[in-house]
Backbone as numpy.savetxt, mean C-alpha at the origin, in Angstrom:
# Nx Ny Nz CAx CAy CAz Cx Cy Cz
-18.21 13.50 -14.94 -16.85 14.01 -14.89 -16.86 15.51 -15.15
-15.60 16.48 -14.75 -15.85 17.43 -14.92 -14.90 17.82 -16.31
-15.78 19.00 -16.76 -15.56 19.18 -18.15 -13.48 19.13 -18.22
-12.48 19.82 -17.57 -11.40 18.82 -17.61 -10.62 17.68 -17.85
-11.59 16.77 -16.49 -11.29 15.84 -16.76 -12.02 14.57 -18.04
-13.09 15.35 -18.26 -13.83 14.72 -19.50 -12.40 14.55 -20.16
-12.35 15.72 -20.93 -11.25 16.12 -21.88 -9.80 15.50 -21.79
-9.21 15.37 -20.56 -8.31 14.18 -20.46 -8.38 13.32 -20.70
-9.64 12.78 -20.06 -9.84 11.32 -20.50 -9.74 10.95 -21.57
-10.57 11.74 -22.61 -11.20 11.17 -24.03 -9.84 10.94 -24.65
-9.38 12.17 -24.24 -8.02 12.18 -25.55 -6.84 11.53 -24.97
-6.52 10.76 -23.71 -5.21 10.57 -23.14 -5.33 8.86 -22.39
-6.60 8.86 -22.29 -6.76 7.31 -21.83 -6.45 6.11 -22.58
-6.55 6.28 -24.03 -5.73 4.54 -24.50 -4.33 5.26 -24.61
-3.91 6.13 -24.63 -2.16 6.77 -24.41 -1.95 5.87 -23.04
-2.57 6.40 -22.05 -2.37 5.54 -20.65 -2.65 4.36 -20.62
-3.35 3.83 -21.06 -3.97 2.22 -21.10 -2.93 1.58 -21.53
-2.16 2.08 -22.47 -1.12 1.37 -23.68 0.25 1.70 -23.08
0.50 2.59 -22.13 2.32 2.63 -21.59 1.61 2.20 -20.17
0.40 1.75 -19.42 0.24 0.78 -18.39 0.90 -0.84 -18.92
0.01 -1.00 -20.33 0.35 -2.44 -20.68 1.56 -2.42 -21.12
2.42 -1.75 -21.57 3.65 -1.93 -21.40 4.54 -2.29 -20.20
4.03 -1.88 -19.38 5.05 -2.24 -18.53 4.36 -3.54 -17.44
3.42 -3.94 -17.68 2.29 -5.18 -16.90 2.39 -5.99 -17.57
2.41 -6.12 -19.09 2.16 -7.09 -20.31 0.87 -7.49 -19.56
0.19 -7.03 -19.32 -1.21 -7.63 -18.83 -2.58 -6.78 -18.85
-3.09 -6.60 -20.18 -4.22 -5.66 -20.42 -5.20 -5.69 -19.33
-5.66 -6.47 -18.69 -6.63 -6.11 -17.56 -6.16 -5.11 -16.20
-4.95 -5.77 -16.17 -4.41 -5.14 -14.95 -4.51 -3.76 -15.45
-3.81 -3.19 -16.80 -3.29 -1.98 -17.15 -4.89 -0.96 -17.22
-6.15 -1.61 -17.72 -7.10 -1.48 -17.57 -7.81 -0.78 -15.91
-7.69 -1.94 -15.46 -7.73 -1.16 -13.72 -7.16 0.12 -13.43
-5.43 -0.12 -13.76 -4.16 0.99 -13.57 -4.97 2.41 -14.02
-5.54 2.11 -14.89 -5.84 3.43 -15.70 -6.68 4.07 -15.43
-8.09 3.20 -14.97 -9.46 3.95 -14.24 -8.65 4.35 -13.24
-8.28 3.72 -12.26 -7.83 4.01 -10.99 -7.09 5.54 -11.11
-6.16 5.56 -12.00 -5.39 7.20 -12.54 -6.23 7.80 -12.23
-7.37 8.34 -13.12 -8.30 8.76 -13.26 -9.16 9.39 -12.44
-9.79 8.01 -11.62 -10.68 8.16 -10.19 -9.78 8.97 -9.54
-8.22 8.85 -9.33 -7.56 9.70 -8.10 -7.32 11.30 -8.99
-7.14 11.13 -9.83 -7.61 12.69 -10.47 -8.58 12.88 -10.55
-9.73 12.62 -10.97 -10.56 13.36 -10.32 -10.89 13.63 -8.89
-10.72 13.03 -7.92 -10.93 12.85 -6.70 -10.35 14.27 -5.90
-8.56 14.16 -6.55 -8.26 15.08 -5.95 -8.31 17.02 -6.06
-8.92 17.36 -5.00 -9.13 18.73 -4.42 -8.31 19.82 -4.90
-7.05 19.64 -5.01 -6.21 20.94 -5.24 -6.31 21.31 -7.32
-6.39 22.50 -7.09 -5.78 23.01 -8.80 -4.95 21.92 -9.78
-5.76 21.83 -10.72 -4.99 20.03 -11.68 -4.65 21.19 -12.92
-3.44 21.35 -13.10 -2.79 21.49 -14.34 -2.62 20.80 -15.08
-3.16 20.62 -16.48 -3.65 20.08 -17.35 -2.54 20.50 -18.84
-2.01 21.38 -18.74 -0.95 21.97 -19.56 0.08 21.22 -20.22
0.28 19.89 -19.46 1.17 19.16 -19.72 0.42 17.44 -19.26
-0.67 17.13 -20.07 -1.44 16.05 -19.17 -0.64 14.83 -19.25
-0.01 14.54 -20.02 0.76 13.29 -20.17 1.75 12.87 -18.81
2.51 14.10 -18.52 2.92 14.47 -17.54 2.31 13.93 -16.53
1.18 14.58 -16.05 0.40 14.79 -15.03 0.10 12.90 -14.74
-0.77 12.22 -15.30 -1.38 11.04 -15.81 0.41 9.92 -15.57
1.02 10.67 -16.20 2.37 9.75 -15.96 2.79 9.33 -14.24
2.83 10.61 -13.64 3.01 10.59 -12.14 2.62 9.86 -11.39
0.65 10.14 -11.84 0.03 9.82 -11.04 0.06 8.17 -11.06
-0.18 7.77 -12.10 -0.11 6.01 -12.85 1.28 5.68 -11.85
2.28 6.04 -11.52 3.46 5.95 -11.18 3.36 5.05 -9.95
3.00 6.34 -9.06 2.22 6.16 -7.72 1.03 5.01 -7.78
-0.15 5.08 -8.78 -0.37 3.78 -8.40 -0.14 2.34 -8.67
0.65 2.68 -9.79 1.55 1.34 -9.85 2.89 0.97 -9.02
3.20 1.71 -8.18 3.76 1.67 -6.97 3.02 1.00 -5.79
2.40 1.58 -5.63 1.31 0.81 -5.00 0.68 -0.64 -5.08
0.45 -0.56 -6.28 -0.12 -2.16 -7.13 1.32 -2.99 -6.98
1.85 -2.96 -7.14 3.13 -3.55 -7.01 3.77 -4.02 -5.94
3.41 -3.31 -4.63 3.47 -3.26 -3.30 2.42 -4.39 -2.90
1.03 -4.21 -2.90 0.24 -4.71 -2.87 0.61 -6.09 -3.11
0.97 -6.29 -4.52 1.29 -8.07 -4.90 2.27 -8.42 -4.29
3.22 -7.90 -3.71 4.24 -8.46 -3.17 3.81 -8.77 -1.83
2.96 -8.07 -0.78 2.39 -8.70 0.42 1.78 -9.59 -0.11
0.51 -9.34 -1.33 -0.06 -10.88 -1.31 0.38 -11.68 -1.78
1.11 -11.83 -1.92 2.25 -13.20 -2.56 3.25 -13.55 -1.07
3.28 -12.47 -0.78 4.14 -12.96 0.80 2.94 -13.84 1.65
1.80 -13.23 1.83 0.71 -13.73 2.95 0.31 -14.94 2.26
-0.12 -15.37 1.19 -0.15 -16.42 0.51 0.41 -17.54 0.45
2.04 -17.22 0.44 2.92 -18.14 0.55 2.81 -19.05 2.19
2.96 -17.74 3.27 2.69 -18.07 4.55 1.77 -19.11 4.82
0.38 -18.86 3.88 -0.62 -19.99 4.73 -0.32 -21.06 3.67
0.27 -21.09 2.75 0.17 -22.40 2.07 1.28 -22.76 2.76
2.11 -22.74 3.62 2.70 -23.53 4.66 2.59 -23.61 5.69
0.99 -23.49 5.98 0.40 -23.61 7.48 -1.35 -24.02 6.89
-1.00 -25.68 6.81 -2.28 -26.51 6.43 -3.14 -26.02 7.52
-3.52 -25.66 8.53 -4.61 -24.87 9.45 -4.82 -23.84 8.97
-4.80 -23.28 7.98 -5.44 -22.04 7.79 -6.29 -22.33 6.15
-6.37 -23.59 6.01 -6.58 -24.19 4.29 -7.80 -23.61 4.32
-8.99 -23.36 6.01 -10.17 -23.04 5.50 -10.34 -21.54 5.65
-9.61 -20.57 5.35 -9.81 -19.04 5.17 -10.58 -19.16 4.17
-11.90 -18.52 4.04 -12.38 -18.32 3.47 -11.38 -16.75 1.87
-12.03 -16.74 0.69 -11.21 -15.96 -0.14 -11.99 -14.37 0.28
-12.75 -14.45 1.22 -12.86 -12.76 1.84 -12.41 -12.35 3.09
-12.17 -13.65 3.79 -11.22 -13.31 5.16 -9.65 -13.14 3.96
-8.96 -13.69 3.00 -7.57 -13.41 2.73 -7.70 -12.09 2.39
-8.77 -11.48 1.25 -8.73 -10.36 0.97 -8.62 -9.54 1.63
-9.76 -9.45 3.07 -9.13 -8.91 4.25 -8.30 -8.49 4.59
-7.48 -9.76 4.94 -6.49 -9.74 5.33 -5.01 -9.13 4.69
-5.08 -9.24 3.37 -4.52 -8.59 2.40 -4.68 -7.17 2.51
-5.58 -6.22 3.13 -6.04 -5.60 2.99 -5.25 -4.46 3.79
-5.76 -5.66 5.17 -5.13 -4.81 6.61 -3.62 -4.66 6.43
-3.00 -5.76 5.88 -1.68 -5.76 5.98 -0.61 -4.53 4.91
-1.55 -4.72 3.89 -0.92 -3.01 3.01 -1.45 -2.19 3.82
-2.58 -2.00 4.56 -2.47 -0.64 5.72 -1.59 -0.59 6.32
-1.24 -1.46 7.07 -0.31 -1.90 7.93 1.57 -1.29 7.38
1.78 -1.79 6.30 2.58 -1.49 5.71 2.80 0.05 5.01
1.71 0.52 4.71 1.46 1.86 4.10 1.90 2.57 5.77
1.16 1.95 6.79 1.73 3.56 7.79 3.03 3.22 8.33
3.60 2.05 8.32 4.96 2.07 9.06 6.05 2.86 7.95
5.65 2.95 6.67 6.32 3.47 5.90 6.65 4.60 5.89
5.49 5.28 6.71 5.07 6.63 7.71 5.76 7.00 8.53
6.04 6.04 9.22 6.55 5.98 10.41 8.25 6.01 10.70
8.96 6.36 12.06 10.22 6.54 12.06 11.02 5.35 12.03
11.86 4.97 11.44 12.53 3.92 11.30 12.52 3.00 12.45
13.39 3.33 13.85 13.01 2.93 14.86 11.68 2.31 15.55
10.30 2.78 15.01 9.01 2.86 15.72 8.91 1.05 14.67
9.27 1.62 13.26 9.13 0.16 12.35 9.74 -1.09 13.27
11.09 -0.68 13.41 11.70 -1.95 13.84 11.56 -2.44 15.06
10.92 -1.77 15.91 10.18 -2.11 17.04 9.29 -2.67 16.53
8.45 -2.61 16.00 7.37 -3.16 15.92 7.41 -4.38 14.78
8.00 -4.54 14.07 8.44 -5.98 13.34 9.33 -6.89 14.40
9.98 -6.23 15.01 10.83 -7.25 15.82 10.00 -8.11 17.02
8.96 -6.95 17.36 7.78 -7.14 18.52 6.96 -8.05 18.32
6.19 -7.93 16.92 5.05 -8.30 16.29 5.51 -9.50 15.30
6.54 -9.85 14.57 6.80 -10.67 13.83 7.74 -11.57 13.77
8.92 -11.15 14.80 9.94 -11.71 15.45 9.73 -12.25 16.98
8.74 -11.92 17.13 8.22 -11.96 19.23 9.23 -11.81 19.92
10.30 -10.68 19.39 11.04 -10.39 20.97 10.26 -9.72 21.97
11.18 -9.82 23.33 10.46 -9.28 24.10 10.54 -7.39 24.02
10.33 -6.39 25.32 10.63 -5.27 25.31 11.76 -5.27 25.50
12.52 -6.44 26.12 13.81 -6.14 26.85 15.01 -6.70 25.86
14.75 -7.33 24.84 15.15 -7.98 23.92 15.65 -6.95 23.38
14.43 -6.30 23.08 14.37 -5.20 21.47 15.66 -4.10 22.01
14.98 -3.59 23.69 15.90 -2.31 23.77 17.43 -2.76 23.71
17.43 -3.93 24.39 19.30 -4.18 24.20 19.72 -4.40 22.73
18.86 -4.84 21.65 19.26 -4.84 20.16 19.38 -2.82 19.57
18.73 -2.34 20.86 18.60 -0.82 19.91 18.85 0.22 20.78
19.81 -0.24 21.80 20.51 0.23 22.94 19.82 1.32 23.60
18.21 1.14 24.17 17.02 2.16 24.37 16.82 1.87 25.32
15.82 2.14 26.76 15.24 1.58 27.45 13.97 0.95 27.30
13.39 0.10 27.95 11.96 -0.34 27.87 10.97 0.27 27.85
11.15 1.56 28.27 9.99 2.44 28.31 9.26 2.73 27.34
10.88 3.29 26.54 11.15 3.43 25.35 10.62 3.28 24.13
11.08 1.75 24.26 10.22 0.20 23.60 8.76 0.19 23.65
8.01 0.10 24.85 7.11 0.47 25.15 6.08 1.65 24.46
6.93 3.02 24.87 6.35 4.33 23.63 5.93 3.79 22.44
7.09 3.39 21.72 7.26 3.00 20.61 6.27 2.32 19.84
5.96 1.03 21.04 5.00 0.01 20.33 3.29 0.86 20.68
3.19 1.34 21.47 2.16 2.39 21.74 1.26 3.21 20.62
2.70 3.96 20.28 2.16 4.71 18.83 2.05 4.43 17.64
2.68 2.78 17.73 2.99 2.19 16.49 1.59 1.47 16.40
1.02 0.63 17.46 -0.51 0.46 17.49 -1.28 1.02 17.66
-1.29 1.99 18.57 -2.36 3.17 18.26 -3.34 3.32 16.39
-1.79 3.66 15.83 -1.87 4.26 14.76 -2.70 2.60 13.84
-2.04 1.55 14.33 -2.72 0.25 13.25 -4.57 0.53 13.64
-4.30 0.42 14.70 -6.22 0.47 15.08 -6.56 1.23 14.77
-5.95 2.51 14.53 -6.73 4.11 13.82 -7.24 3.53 12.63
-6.20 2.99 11.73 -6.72 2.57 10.81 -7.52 1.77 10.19
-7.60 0.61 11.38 -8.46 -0.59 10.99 -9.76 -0.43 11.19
-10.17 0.63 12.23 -11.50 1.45 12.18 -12.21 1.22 11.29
C-alpha cells in the first residue's frame, strides 16, 4: 500500500468496518464492504485528499454499498425466476454466478443509457414485443426501434467481452 493509504487504513478501517455493520447487521458482509472501500481507493488514479478521510471512505463505502445492494436485489430477482422454472434445477452454482454477473452488467450500462434506449430494450428483450409493438407504445418509427436496440446491444456484448 502506499504510504497514504497505509495510514488510512490503520487508523480508519474498524471506524469503517463498524458504520458498514451498522447498517448490514452483518459483520462479514461489512468486512468485504470495507476491503472493497479500500481496494477502490487505492486503485483510483486521480489526487486522494486525505484531509478529511472519514469523509472520503464515507462516499466511497456509499457507492459500494449501492452497488452491493443492487447486486442482491438482481440476485434475489434471478433466483426467484429459476426456482419457478424446475428446468433450470441443474444450473450449475458457477453458471448462476455468471449469470448474476452478466445481468448487474447488464443493468449497470442501461443505467447509462437514455431512458428510451432502456425501455426499448426491456420491452424487446423481456417483454418480447415486437419493433412494431414498441414504436406504437413510444410513438417512434421502427427504424428507430431498431437504432435503439442496436446500440443498446452493441454496448451488452462490449461488455460481455
Amino acid at each position: 500500500m502506499s504510504d497514504p493509504v497505509n495510514t488510512l487504513y490503520r487508523q480508519h478501517h474498524s471506524w469503517l468496518y463498524q458504520w458498514l455493520k451498522r447498517r448490514l447487521n452483518h459483520s462479514e458482509d461489512a468486512a468485504d464492504l470495507a476491503h472493497d472501500t479500500f481496494i477502490r481507493i487505492l486503485k483510483r488514479k486521480d489526487q486522494l485528499y486525505f484531509d478529511q478521510p472519514r469523509a472520503l471512505l464515507t462516499t466511497v463505502a456509499k457507492g459500494i454499498l449501492i452497488n452491493w445492494y443492487q447486486r442482491k436485489s438482481i440476485e434475489k430477482a434471478y433466483l426467484e425466476a429459476l426456482s419457478s422454472r424446475p428446468e433450470y434445477d441443474e444450473i450449475s452454482p458457477e453458471q448462476k454466478i455468471s449469470a448474476i454477473e452478466s445481468l448487474c452488467l447488464i443493468n449497470q450500462l442501461l443505467n447509462q443509457m437514455p431512458e428510451r434506449q432502456q425501455q426499448v430494450f426491456i420491452w424487446s428483450q423481456l417483454e418480447g414485443l415486437t419493433q412494431q409493438e414498441i414504436a406504437n407504445r413510444l410513438n417512434i418509427s421502427t427504424r428507430t426501434v431498431m437504432r435503439d436496440l442496436v446500440a443498446v446491444l452493441t454496448q451488452c456484448l462490449a461488455i460481455m467481452d
